[in-house]
C-alpha positions as CSV (number, residue, x, y, z in Angstrom):
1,X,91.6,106.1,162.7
2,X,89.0,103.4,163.4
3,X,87.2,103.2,166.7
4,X,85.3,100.0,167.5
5,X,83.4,99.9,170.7
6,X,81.2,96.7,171.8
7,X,79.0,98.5,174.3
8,X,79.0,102.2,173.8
9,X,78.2,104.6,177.3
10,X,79.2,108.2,175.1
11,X,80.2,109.6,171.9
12,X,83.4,109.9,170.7
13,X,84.9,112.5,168.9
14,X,88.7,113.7,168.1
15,X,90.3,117.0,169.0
16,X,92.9,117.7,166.7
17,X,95.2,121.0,166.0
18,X,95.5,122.4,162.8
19,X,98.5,120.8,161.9
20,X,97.0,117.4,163.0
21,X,93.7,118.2,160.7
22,X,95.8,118.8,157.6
23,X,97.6,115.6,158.3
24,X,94.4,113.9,158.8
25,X,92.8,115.0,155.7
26,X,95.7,113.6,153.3
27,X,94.8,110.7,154.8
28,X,93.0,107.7,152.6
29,X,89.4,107.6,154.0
30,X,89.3,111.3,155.5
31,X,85.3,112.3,154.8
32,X,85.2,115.7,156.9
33,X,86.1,117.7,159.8
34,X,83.9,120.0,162.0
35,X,84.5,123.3,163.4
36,X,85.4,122.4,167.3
37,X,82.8,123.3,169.5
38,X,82.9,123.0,173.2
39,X,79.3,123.1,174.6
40,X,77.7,123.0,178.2
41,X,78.9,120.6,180.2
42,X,76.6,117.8,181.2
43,X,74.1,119.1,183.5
44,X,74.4,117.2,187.1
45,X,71.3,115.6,187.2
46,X,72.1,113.9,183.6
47,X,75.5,113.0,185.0
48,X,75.0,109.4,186.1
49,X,78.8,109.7,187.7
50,X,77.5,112.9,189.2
51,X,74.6,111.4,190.9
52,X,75.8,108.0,191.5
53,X,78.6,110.3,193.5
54,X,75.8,112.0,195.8
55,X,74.5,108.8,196.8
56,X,77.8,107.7,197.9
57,X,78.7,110.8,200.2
58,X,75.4,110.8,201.5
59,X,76.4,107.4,202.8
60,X,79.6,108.6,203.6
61,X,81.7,107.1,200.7
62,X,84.7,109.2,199.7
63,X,84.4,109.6,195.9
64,X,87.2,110.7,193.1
65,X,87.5,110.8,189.7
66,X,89.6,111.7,187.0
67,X,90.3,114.9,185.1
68,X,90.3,113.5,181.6
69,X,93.2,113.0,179.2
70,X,92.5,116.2,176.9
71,X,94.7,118.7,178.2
72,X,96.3,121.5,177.6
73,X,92.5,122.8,176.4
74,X,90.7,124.8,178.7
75,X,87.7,123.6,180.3
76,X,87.9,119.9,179.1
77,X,87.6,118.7,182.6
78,X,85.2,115.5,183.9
79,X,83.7,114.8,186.8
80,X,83.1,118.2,187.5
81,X,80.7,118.3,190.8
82,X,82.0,119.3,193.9
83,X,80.8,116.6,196.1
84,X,83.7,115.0,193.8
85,X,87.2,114.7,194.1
86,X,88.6,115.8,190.6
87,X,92.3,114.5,190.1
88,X,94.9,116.0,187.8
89,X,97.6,113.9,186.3
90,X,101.9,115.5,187.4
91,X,105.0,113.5,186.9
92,X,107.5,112.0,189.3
93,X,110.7,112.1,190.1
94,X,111.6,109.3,187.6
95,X,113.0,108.9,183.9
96,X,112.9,105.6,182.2
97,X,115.3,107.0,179.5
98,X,116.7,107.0,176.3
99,X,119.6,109.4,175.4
100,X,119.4,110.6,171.5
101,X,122.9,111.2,170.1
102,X,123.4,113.0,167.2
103,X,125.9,112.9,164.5
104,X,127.1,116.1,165.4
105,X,127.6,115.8,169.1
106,X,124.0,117.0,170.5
107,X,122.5,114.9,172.6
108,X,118.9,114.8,174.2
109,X,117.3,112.6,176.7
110,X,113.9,111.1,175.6
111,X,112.0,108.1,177.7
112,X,111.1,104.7,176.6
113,X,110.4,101.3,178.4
114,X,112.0,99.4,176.0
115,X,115.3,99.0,176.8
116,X,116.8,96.7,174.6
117,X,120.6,95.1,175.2
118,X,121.0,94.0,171.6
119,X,120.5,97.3,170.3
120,X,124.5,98.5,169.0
121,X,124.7,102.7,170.6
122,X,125.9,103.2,167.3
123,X,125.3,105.5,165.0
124,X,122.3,104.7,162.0
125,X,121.3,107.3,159.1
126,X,118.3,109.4,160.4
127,X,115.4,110.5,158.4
128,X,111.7,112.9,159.3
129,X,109.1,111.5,158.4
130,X,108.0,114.8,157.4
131,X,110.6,115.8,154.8
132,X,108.7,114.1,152.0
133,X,106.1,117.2,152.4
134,X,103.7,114.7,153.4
135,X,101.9,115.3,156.7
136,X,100.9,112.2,157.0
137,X,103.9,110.7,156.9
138,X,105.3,113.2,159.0
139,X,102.8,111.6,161.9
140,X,103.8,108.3,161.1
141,X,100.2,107.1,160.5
142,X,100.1,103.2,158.7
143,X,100.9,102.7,155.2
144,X,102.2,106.5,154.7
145,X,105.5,105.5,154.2
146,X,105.0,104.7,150.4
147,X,107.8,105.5,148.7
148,X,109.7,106.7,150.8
149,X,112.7,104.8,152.2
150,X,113.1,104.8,155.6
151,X,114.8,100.4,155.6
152,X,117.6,100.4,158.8
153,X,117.2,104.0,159.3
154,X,115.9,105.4,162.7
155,X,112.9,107.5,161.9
156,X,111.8,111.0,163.7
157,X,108.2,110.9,163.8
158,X,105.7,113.8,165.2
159,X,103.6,112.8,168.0
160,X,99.4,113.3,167.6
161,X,97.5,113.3,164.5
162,X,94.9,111.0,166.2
163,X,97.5,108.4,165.9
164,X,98.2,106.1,169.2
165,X,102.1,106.2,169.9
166,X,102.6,102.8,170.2
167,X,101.1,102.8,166.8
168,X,103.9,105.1,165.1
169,X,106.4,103.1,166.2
170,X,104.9,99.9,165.0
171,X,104.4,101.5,161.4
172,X,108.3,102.7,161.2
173,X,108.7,99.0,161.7
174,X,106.8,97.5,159.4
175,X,108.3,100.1,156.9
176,X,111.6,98.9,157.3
177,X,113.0,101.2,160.4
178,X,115.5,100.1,163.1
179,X,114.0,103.2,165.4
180,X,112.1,106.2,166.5
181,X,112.4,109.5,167.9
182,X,109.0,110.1,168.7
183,X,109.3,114.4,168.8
184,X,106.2,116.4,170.3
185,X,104.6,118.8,169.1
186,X,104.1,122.4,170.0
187,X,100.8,122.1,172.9
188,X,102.7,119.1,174.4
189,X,105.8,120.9,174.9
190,X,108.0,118.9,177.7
191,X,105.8,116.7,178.4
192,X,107.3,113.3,177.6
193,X,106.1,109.7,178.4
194,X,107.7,106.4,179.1
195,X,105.7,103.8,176.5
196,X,106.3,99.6,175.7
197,X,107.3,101.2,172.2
198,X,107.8,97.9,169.5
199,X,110.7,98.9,168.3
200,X,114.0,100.9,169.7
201,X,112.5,104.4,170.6
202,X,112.9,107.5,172.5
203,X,110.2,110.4,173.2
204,X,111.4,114.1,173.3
205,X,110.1,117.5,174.2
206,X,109.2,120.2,171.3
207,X,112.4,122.1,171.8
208,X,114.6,119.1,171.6
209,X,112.3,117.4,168.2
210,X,113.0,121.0,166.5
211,X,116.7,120.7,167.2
212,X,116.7,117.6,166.2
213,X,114.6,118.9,162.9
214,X,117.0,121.6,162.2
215,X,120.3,118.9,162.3
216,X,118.8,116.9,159.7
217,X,117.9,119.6,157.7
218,X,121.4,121.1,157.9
219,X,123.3,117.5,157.1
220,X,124.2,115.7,154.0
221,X,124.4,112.7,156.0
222,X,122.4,113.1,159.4
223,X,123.1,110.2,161.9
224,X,122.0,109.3,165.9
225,X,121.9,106.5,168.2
226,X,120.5,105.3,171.1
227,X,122.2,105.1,174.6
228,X,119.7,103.2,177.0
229,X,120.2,104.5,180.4
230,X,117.5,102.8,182.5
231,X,115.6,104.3,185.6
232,X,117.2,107.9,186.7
233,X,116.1,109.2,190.1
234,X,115.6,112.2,191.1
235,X,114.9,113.9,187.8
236,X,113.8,117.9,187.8
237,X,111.4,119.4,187.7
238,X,108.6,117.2,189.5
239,X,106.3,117.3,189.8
240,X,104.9,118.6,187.1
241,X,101.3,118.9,185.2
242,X,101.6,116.7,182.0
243,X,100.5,118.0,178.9
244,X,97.3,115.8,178.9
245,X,95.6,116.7,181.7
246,X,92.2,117.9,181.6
247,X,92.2,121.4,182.5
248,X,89.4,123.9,184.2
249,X,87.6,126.3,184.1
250,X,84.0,124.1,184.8
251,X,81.8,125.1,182.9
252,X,79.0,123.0,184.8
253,X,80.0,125.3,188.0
254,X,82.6,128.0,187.0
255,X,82.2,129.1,190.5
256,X,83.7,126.0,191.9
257,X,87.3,126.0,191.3
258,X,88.4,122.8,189.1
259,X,90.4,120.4,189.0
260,X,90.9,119.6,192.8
261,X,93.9,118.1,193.0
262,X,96.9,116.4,191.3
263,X,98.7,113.5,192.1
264,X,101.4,111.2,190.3
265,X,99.7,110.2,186.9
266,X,102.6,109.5,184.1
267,X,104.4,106.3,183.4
268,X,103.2,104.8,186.6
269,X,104.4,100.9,187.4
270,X,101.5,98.6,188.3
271,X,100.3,95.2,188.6
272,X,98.6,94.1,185.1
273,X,96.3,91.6,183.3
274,X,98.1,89.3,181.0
275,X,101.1,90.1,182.2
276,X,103.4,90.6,185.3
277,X,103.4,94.4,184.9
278,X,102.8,97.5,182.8
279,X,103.4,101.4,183.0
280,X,100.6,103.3,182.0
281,X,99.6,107.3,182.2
282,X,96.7,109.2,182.5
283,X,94.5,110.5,185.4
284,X,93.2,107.4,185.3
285,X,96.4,106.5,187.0
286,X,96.6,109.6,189.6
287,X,93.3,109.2,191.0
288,X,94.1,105.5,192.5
289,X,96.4,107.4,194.4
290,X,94.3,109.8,195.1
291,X,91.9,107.2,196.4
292,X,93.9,105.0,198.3
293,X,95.5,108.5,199.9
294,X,91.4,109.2,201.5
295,X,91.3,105.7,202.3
296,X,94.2,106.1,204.7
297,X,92.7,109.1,205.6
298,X,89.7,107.5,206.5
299,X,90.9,104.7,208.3
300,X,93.0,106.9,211.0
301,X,89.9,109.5,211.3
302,X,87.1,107.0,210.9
303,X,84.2,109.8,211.8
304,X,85.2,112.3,208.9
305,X,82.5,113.1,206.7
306,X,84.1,112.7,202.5
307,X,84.1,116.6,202.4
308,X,86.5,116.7,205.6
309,X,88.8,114.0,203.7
310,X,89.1,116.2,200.5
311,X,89.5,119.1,202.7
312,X,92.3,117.8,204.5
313,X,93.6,116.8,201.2
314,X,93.4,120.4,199.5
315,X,94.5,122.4,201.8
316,X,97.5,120.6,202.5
317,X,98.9,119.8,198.8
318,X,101.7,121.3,197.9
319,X,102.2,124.2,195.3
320,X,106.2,123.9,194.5
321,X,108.4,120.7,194.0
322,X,111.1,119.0,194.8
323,X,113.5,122.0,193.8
324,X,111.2,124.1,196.1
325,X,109.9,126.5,193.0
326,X,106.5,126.5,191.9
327,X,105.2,123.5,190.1
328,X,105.9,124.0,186.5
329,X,103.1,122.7,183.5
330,X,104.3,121.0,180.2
331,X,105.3,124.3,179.0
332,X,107.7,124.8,182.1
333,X,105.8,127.5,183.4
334,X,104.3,127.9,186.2
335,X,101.3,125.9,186.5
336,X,97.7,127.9,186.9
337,X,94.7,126.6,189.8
338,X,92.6,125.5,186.4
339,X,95.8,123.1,185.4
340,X,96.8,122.2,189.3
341,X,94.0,123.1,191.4
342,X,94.9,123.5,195.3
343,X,98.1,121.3,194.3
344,X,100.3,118.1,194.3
345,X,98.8,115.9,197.1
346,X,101.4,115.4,200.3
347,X,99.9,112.6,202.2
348,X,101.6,112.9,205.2
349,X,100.2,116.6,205.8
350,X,96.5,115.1,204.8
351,X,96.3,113.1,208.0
352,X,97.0,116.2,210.2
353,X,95.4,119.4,208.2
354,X,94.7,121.1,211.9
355,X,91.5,122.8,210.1
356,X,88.9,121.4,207.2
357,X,86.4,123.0,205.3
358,X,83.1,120.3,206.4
359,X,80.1,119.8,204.0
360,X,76.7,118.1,204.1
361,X,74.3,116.4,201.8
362,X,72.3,119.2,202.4
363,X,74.4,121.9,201.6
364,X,75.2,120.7,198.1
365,X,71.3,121.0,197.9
366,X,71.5,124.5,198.6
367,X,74.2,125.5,196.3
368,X,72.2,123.8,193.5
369,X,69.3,125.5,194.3
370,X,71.3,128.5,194.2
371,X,72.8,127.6,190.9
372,X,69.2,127.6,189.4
373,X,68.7,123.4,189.1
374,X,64.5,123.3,189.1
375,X,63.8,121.2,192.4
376,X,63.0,118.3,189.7
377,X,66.4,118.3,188.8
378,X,67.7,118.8,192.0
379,X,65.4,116.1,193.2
380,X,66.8,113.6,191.1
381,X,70.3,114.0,191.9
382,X,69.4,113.9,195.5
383,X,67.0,111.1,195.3
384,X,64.3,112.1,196.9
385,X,61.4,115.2,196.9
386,X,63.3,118.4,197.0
387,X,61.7,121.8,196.9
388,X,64.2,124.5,196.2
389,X,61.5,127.2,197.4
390,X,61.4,125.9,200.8
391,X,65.8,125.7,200.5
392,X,67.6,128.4,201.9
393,X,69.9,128.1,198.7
394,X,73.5,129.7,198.7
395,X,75.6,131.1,195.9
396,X,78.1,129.2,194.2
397,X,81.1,130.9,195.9
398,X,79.5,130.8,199.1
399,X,79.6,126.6,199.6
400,X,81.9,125.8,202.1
401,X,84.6,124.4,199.5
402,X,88.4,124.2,200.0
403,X,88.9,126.6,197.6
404,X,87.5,130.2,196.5
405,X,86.8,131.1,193.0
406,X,84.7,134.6,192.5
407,X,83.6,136.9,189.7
408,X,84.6,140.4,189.6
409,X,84.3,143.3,186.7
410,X,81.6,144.9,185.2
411,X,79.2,146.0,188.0
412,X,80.4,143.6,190.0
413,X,83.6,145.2,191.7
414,X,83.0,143.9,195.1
415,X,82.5,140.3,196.9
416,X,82.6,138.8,200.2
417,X,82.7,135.0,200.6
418,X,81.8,133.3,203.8
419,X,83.3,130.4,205.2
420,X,83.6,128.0,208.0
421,X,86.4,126.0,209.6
422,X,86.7,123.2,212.0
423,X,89.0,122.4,214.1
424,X,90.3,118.4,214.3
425,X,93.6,119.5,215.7
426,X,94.6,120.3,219.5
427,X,92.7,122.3,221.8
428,X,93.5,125.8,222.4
429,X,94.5,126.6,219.1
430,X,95.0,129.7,217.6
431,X,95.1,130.7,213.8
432,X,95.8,133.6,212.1
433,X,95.0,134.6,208.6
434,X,97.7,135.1,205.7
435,X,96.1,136.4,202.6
436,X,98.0,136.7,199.4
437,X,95.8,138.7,197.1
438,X,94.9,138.2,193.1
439,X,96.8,140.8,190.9
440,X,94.4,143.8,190.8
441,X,92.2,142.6,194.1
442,X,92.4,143.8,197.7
443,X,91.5,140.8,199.7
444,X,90.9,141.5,203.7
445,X,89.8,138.4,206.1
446,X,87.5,139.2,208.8
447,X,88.0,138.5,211.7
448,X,92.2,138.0,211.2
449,X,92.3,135.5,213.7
450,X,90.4,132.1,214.9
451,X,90.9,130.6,218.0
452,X,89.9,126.7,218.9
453,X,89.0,126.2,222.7
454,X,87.9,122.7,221.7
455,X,88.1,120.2,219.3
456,X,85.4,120.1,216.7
457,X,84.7,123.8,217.0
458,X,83.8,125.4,214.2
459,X,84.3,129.2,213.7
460,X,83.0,131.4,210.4
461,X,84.7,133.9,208.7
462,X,84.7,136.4,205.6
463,X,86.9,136.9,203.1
464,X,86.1,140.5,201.3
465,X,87.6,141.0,197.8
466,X,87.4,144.1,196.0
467,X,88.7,144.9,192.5
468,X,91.7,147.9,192.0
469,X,92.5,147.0,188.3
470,X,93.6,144.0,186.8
471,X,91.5,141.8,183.7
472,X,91.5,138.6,182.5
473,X,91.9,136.2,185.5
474,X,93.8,136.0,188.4
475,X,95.1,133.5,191.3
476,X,96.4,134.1,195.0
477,X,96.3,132.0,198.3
478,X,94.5,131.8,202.1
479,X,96.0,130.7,204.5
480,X,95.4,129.9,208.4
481,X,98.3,129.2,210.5
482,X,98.9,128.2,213.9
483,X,102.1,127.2,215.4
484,X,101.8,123.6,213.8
485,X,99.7,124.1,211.1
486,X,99.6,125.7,207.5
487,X,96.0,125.1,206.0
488,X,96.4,127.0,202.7
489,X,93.3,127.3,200.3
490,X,93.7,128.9,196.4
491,X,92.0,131.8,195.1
492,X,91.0,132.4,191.9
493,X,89.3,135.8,190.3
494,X,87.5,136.1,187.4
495,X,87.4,140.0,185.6
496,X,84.7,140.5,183.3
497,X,84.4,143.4,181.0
């Protein structure tokens, strides 16, 4: 791989599996690989994003950011403060796809933007990469296919390696190959993305590559071909977390339950530079939608604060899809808070939440005071003189966030949280509380029920968790509902030993 930057903002550094890493290494110019090592995040105040972000909300600029693209890891996340809106990448509905047919009947849908009409749905010999024992090859990397014959032959290459897609594809070409199946491997599971490939191509799951696998493995004379199906609507499940998506826990804040939100981040259709269009993924892609979402938002309800806007966005997202089961990750199971946060973003529900969880400038100060940031540090995010002895600072799982995430286990079997609400829907409302507690935890709310006189009340309240067994981690829901509202918040519970 070479990496050529002109200006240069961070380091760079590739996260490969072990499969990848032995690939790598039979590579020509491989020098050496080092032990992965995730350290502390980036403290806030060396976070320019971070503190660039306070300034902004201070002024009452909504802010998001994106996850990051290196998913399924734990704790990879960006943009981790919670003054921040941190956006998750999930599929939609959609399928630009490419059917493979095999020889023997099996077929398997894959995606691909290139949909060409001169392309026969015939059948062409098929060959992996792979079954020259050379991992390289088997990733498709540039120049690996020395030797080995793979002229008007469609070619199943293994996705990752370090090794762009689009850059597979264009090396099956240049090798003599009239197509790819571009097959993931294990981490990426189902996740599968719609790409401006160079050559006829289709990208499929693990389960249907290994099928796939075994077939030519099995046959003297293994064949496929192509059907090009276009656009399908209404494709299941979605949403859905892609593989890629940065995943929590923080480790700048574990207290603070991350990422946010998600919203529609794979083969997304946009406007482009040098051309009329493109379709790109990433969480670079969801959080547009993300932002343009608050800025509707914050055009209907002009004197919310930014922590009202993402409140209103969080505790209305939605935790199931289309299908009405819960929203699935690229392994097809159900998706964890640390993968989905408080959900997939409705926007409709965002610009009537009936309740949101409100926030100040100065009560971030107080939660990093109580997170142990010197006032010099603190001082420096804030921009201006802070003195965190003369702050009455708060615990992280005491901030008035959207979301609850507490420690329990070791000596620590008991917690209460405190929160406050405020009501932006009608007068005279009444909510009651609806508490689905972590595995091992008893969860009580106090008091049960909230009612509004006025709009803009606010009213405080407790949540009380207490451990009964259980280890590991651990997720359930709050939720305050009134006859027209549902304003649902996620909990997650850490057990320590």
């Amino acid at each position: 791989m070479i990496h050529m930057y002109t200006n240069v903002i961070s380091g760079f550094a590739a996260r490969l599996t072990e499969s990848e890493l032995e690939a790598m290494s039979a590579m020509p110019g491989f020098v050496r690989a080092y032990p992965d090592r995730i350290g502390p995040s980036l403290p806030f105040d060396e976070d320019t994003i971070a503190v660039g972000a306070f300034g902004a909300i201070e002024k009452g600029v909504f802010v998001s950011c994106a996850a990051g693209n290196s998913g399924p890891v734990p704790s990879t996340l960006s943009n981790e403060a919670p003054w921040i809106l941190t956006v998750a990448a999930s599929t939609m509905d959609r399928n630009i796809r490419v059917t493979v047919m095999l020889g023997n009947g099996l077929s398997f849908d894959g995606e691909s933007i290139f949909q060409p009409n001169s392309f026969p749905p015939a059948l062409y010999p098929l060959v992996y990469a792979g079954a020259n024992g050379n991992p390289a090859t088997a990733l498709c990397a540039n120049g690996s296919f020395d030797g080995f014959d793979v002229k008007g032959k469609i070619v199943l290459c293994d996705r990752g390696g370090g090794i762009a897609r689009l850059e597979k594809g264009a090396a099956v070409l240049s090798a003599g190959g009239i197509g790819m199946i571009l097959a993931n491997q294990a981490t990426d599971g189902y996740s599968t993305l719609a790409d401006a490939h160079v050559l006829p191509a289709s990208h499929v799951g693990f389960a249907a590559g290994d099928q796939i696998k075994a077939y030519i493995n099995s046959s003297s004379n293994p064949t496929s071909a192509f059907l090009f199906k276009g656009t399908i609507l209404g494709t299941s499940p979605a949403p859905a977390i892609t593989s890629f998506s940065s995943r929590g826990p923080s480790l700048a804040s574990p207290g603070i339950l991350k990422p946010d939100i998600t919203g529609p981040g794979v083969s997304v259709l946009a406007a482009y530079t040098g051309t009329t269009f493109n379709i790109i993924s990433g969480t670079s892609m969801s959080t547009p939608h993300l932002s343009g979402i608050a800025a509707l938002i914050k055009s209907a309800r002009p004197d919310w604060s930014p922590a009202a806007i993402k409140s209103a966005i969080m505790t209305t997202a939605s935790v199931v899809d289309h299908s009405g089961k819960p929203i699935v990750n690229e392994q097809l199971l159900p998706a964890d808070l640390f993968a989905i946060g408080a959900g997939h973003v409705n926007p409709v529900k965002a610009s009537n939440p009936g309740l949101v969880y409100d926030l100040s400038a100065d009560d971030y100060i107080a939660y990093l005071c109580g997170l142990g940031y010197a006032s010099k540090q603190v001082s420096v995010i804030a921009r201006r003189t802070i003195d965190c002895s003369a702050v009455s600072s708060i615990p992280e799982k005491d901030l008035n966030y959207p979301s609850i995430s507490v420690t329990l286990g070791g000596n620590t079997t008991y917690a209460m949280v405190e929160r406050r609400v405020k009501n932006v829907g009608n007068a005279g409302s009444t909510y009651w509380a609806e508490v689905g507690a972590p595995y091992g935890t008893y969860a009580r709310v106090h008091p049960p029920v909230l009612r509004f006189n006025y709009v803009n009340q606010e009213k405080r309240f407790f949540v009380v968790f207490k451990m009964v067994g259980g280890g590991g981690g651990s997720q359930g829901y709050l939720k305050w509902v009134s006859v027209n509202h549902e304003v649902r918040s996620p909990i997650s519970i850490t057990y320590k030993h």
